[in-house]
Biopython code that builds the backbone (N, CA, C, O; Angstrom):
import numpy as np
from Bio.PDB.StructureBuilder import StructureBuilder

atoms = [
    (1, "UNK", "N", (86.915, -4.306, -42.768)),
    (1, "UNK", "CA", (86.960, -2.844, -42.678)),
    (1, "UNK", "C", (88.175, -2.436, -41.836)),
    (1, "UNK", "O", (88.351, -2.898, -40.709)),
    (2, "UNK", "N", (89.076, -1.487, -42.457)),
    (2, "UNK", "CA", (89.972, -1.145, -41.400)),
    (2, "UNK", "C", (89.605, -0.371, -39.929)),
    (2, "UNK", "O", (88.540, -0.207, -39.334)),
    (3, "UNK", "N", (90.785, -0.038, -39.682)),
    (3, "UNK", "CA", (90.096, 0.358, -38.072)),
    (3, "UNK", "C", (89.755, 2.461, -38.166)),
    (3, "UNK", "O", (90.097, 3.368, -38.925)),
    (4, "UNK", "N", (89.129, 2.368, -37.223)),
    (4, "UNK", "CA", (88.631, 3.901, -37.346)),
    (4, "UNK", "C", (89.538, 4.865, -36.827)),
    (4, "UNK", "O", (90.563, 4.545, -36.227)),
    (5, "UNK", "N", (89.122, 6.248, -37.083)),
    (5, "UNK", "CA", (89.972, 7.237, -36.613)),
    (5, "UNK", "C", (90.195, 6.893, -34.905)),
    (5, "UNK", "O", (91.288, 6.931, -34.341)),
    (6, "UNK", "N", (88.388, 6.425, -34.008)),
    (6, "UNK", "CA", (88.812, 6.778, -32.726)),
    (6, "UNK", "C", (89.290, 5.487, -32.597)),
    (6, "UNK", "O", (88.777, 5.077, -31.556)),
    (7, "UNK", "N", (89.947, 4.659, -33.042)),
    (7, "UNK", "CA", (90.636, 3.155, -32.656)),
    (7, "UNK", "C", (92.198, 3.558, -32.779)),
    (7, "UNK", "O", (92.906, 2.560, -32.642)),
    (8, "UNK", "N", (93.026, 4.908, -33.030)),
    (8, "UNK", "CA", (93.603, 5.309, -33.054)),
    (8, "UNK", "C", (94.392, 6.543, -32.075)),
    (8, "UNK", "O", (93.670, 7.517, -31.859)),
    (9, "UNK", "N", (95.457, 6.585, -31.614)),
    (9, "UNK", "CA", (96.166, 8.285, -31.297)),
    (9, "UNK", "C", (97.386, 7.947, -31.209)),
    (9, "UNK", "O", (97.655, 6.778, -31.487)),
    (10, "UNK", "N", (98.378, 8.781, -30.837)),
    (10, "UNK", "CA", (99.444, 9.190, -31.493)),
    (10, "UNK", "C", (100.336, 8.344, -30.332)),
    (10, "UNK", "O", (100.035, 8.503, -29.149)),
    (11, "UNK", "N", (101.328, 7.534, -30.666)),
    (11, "UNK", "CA", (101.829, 6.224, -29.378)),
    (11, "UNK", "C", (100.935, 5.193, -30.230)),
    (11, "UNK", "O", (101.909, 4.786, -30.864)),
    (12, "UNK", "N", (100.186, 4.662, -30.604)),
    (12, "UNK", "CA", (99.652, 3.536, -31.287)),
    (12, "UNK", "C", (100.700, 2.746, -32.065)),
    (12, "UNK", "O", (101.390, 3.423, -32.828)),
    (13, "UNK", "N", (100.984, 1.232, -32.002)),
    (13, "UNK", "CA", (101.315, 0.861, -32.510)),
    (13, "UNK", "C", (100.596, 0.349, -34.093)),
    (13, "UNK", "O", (99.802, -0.548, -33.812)),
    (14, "UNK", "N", (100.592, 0.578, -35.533)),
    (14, "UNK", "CA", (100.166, 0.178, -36.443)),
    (14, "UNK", "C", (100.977, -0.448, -37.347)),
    (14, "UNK", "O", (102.185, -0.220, -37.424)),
    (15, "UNK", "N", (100.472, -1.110, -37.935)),
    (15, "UNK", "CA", (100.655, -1.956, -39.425)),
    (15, "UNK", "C", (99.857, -1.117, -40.595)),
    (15, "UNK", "O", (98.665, -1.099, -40.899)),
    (16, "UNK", "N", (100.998, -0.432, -41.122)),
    (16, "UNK", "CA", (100.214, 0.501, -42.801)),
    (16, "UNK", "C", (100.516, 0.292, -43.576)),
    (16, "UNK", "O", (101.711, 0.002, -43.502)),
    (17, "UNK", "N", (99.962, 0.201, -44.945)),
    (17, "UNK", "CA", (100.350, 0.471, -46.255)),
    (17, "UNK", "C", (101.224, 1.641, -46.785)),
    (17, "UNK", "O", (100.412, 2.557, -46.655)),
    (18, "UNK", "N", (102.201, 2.144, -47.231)),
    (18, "UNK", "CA", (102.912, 2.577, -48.056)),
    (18, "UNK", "C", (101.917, 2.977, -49.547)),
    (18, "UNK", "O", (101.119, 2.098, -49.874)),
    (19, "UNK", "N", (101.953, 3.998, -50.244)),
    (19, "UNK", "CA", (101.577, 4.391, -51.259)),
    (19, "UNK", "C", (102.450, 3.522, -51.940)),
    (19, "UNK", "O", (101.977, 2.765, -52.787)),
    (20, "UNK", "N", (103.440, 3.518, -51.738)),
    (20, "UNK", "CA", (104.282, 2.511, -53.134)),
    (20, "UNK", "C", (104.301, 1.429, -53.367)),
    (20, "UNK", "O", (104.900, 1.013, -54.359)),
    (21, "UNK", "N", (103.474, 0.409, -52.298)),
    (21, "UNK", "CA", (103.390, -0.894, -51.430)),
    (21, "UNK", "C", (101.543, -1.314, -51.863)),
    (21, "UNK", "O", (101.034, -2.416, -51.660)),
    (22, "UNK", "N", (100.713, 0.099, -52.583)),
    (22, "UNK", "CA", (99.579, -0.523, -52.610)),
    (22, "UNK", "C", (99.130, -1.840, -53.143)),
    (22, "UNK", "O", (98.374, -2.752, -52.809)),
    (23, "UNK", "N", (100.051, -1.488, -54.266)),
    (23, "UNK", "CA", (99.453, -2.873, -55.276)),
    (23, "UNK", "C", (100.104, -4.553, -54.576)),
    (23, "UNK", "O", (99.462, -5.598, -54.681)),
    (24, "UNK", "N", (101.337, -4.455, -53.960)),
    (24, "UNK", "CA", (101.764, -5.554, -52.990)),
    (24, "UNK", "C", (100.702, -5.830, -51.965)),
    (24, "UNK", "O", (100.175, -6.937, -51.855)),
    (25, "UNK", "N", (100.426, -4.882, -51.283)),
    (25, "UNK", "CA", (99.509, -4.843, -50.214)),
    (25, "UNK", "C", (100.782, -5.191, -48.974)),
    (25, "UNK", "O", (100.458, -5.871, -48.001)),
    (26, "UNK", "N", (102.159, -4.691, -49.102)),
    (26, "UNK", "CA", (102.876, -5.203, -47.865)),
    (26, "UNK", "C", (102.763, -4.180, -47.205)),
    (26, "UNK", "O", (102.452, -3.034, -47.532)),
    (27, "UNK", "N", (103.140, -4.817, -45.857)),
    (27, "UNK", "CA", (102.938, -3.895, -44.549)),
    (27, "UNK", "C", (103.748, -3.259, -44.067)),
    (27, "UNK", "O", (104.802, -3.745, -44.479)),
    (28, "UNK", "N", (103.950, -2.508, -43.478)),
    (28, "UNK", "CA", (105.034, -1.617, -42.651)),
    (28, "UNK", "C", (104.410, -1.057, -41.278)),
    (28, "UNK", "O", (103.523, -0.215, -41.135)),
    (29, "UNK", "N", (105.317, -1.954, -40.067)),
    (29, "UNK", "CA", (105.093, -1.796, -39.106)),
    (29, "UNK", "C", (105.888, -0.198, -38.017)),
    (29, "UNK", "O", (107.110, -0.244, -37.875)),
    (30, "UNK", "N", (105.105, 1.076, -37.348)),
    (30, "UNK", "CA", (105.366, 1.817, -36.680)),
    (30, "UNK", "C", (104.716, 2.231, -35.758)),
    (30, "UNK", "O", (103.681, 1.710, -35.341)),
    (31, "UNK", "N", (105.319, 3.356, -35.269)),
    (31, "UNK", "CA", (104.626, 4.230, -34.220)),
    (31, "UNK", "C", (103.768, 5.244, -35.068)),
    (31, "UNK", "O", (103.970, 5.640, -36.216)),
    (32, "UNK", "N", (102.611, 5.602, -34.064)),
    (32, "UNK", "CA", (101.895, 6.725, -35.116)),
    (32, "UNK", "C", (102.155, 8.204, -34.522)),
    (32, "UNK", "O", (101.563, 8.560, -33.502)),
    (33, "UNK", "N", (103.107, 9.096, -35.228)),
    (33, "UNK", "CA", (102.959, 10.212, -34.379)),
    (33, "UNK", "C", (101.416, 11.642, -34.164)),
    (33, "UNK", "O", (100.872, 12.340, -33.309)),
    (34, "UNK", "N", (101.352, 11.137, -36.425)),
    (34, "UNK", "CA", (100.095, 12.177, -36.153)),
    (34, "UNK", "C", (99.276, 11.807, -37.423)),
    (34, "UNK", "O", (99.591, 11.564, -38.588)),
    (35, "UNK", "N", (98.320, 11.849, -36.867)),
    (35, "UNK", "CA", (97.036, 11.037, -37.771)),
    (35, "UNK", "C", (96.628, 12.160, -38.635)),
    (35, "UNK", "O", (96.565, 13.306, -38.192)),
    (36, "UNK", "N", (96.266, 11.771, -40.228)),
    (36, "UNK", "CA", (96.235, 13.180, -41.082)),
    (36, "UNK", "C", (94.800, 12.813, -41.626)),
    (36, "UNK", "O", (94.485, 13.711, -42.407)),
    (37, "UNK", "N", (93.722, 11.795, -41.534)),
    (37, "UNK", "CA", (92.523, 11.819, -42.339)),
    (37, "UNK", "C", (91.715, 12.441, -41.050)),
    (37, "UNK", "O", (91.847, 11.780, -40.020)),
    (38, "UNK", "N", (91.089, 13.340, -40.982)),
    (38, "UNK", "CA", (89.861, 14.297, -40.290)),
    (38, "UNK", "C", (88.695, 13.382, -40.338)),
    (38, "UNK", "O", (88.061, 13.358, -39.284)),
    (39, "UNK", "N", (88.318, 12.740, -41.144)),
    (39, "UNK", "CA", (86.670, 11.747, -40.901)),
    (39, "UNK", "C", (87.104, 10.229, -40.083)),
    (39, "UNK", "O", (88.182, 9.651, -40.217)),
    (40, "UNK", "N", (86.033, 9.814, -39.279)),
    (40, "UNK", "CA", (86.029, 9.188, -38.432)),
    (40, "UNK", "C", (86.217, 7.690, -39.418)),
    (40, "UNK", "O", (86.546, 6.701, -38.763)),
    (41, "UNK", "N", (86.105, 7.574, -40.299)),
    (41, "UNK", "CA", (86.382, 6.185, -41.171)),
    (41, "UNK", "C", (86.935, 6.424, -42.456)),
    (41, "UNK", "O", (86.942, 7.590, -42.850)),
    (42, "UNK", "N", (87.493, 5.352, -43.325)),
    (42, "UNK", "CA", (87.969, 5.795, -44.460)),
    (42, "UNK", "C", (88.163, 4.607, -45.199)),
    (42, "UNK", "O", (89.154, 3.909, -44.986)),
    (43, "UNK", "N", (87.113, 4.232, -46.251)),
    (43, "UNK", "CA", (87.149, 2.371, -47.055)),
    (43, "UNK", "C", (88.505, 1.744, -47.281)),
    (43, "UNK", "O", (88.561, 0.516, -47.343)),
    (44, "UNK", "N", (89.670, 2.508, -47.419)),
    (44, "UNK", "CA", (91.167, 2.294, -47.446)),
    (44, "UNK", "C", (92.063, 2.359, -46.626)),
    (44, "UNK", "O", (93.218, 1.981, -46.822)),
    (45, "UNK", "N", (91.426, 3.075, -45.138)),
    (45, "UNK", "CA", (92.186, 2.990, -43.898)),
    (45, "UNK", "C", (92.273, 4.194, -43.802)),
    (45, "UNK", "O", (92.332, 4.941, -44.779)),
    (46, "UNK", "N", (92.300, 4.681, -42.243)),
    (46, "UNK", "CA", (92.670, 6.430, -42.001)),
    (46, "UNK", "C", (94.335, 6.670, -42.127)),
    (46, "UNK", "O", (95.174, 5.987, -41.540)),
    (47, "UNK", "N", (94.644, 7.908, -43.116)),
    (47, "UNK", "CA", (96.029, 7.877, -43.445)),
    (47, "UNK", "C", (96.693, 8.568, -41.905)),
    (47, "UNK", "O", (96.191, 9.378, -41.125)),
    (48, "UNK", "N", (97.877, 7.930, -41.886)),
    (48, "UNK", "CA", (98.732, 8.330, -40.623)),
    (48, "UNK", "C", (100.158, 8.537, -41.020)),
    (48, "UNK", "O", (100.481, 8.165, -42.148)),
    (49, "UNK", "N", (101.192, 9.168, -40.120)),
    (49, "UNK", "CA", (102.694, 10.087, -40.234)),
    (49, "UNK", "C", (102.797, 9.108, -39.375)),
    (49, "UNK", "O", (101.983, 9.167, -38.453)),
    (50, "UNK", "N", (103.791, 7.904, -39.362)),
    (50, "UNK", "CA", (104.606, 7.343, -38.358)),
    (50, "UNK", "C", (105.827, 8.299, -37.771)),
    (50, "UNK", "O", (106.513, 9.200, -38.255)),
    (51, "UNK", "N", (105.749, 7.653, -36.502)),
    (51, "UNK", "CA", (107.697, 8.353, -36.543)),
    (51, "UNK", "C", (108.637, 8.210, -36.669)),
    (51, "UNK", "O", (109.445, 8.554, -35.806)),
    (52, "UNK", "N", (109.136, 7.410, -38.240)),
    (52, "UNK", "CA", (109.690, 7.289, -38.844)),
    (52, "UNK", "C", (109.667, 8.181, -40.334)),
    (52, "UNK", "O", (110.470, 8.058, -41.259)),
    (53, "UNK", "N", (108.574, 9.044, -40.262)),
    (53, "UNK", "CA", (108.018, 10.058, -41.286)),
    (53, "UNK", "C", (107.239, 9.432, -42.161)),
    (53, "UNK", "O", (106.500, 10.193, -42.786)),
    (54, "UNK", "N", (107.141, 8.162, -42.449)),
    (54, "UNK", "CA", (105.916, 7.564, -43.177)),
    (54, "UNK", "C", (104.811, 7.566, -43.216)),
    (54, "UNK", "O", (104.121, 7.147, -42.286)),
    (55, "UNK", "N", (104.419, 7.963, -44.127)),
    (55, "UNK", "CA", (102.856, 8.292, -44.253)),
    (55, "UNK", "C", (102.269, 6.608, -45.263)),
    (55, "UNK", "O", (102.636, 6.207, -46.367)),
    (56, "UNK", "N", (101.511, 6.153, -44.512)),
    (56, "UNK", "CA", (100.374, 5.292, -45.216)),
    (56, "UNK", "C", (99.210, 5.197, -44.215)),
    (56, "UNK", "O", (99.086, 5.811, -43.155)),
    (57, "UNK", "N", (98.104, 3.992, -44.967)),
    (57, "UNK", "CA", (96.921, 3.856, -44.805)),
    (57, "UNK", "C", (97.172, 2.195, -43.341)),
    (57, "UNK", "O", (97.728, 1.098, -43.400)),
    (58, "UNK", "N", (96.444, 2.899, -42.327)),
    (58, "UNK", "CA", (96.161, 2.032, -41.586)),
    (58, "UNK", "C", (95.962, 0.775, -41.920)),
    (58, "UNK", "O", (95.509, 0.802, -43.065)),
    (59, "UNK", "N", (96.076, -0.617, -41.450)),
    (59, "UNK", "CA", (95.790, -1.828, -41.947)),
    (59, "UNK", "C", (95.312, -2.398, -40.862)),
    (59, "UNK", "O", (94.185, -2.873, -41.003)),
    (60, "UNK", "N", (95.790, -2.504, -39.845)),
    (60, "UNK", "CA", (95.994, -3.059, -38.668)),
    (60, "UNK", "C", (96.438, -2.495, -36.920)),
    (60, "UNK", "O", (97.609, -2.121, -36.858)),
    (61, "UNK", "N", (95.816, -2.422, -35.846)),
    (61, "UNK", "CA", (96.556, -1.399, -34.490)),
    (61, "UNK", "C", (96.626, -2.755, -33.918)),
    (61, "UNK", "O", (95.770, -3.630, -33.791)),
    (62, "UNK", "N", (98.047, -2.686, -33.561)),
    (62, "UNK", "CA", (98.506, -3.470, -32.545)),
    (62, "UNK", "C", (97.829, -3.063, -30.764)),
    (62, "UNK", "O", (97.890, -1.862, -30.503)),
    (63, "UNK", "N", (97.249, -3.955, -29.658)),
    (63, "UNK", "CA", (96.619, -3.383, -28.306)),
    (63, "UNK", "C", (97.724, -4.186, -27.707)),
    (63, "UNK", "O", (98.110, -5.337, -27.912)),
    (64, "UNK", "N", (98.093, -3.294, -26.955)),
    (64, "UNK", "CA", (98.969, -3.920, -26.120)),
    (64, "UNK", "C", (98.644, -5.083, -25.151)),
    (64, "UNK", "O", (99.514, -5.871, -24.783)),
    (65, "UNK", "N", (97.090, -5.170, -24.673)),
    (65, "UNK", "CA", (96.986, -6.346, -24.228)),
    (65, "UNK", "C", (96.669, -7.903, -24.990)),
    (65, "UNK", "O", (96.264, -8.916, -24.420)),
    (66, "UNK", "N", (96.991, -7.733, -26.448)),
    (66, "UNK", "CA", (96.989, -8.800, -26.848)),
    (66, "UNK", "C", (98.012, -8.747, -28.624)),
    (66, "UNK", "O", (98.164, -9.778, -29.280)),
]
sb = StructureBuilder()
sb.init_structure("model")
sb.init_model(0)
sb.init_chain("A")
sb.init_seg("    ")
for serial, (resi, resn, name, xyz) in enumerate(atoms, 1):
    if name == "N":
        sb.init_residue(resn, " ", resi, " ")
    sb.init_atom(name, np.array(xyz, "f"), 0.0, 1.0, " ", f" {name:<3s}", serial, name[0])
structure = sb.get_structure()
């Protein structure tokens, strides 16, 4: 299961999917500036705006202590 809305905020490091990248399933690593899915879970990942302007589906949050 991917990770949830509150496993998330804006400074998070993530690993997302790309809409164009679904069927690869490759990753793209950023910063998250602003999180755009409103429900607390989502079977495909909560969609996020890196700040790099990319929008995909969560995969993975990097914690800084590990």
């Amino acid at each position: 299961m991917p990770p949830k809305r509150c496993d998330l905020k804006p400074g998070s490091r993530v690993r997302i999917v790309l809409k164009k990248d679904q069927k690869t399933g490759a990753l793209t690593e950023g910063i998250v500036q602003e999180i755009l899915t409103k429900s607390a879970q989502h079977p495909h990942g909560i969609k996020v705006r890196l700040k790099s302007g990319e929008v995909g589906r969560v995969k993975a949050v990097w914690h800084a202590d590990g």
